[in-house]
N, C-alpha and C positions, 0 to 999 in steps of 0.2 A: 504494500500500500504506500502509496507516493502522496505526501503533500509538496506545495512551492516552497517551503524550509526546511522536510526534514524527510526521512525516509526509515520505515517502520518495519521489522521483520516479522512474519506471520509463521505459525510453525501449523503442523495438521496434528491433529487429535483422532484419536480411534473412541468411539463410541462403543459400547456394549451396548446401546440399545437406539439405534440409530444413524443419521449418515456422520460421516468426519464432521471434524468444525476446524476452522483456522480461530489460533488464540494469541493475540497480542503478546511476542518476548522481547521488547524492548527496540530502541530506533537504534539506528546504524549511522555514525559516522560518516559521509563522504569522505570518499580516499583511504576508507581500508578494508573493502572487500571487494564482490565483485559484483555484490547488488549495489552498492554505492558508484563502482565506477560506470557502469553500464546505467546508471541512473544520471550521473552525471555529462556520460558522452551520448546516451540517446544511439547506443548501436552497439551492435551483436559482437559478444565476446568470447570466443573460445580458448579457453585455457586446459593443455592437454595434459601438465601435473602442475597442480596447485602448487604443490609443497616447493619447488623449484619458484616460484616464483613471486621475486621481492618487492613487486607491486600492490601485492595483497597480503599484507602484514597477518591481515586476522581471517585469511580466504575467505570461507563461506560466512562467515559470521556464529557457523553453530557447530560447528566440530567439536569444540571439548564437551559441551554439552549433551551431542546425543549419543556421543560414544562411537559414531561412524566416521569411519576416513576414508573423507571425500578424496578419488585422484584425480575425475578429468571433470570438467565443467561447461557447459556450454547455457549460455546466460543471455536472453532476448527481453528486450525493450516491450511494452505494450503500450503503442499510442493511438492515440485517438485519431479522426480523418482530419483534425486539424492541428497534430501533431503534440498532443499535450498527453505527457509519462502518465499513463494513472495504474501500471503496474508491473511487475517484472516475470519474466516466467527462467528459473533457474532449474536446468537439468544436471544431476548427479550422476557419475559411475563410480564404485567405490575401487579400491584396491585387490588387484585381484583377475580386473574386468578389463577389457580393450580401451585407450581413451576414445573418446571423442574425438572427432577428424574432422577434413574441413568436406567432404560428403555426408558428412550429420547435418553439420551446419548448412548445405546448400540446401537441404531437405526441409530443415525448419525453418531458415529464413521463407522458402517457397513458400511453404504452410502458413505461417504465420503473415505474410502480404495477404495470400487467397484469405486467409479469415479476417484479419482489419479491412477486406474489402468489401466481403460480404455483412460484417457489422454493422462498415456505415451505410450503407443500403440497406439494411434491416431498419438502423435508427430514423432513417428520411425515409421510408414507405407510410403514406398515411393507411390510419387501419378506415374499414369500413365496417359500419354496423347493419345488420341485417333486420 
């Protein structure tokens, strides 16, 4: 979740007795992850080992927390049709697993257009009442 001053990390919850929920763990710094820097530059980030890299002091922002180590990351922008952040979509493969390539990434960049394009034409379709 993205506001114009601060940026907020959301983690998922498992329900026992219903769907997941996202619950507020606290805001993120700009300039020391990768949902700070992808929020800051507005474009697609693929990092293929976290840990190698001195850009992202505190990588994902939730590592020591959940007990998973994150290797490779691949981290997309979610903007609106007139270009305003209202959220991050951060994919993980832990240690262990192949990283992330730049064929993930042409993949989900592709995806991710086709659906902010079909959004904003969802959001401008007037509805009609029968």
């Amino acid at each position: 979740m993205v506001s114009h001053q601060s940026l907020c990390l959301f983690k998922p919850t498992v329900a026992e007795d219903g769907p997941p929920t996202l619950i507020p763990a606290g805001p993120i710094t700009f300039g020391t992850t990768i949902a700070a820097h992808v929020a800051t530059t507005r474009k697609t980030l693929l990092v293929e080992d976290i840990t190698g890299d001195q850009r992202f002091p505190e990588g994902t922002g939730q590592d020591s927390d959940s007990g998973i180590h994150v290797h490779s990351v691949l981290c997309l922008p979610i903007l609106t049709a007139i270009g305003d952040l209202i959220a991050i979509l951060e994919l993980h493969r832990h240690w262990g697993n192949e990283p992330f390539n730049t064929s993930n990434q042409e993949v989900q960049a592709h995806t991710h257009r086709h659906t902010n394009t079909n959004t904003h034409r969802h959001a401008h379709t007037p509805s009609l009442s029968v």
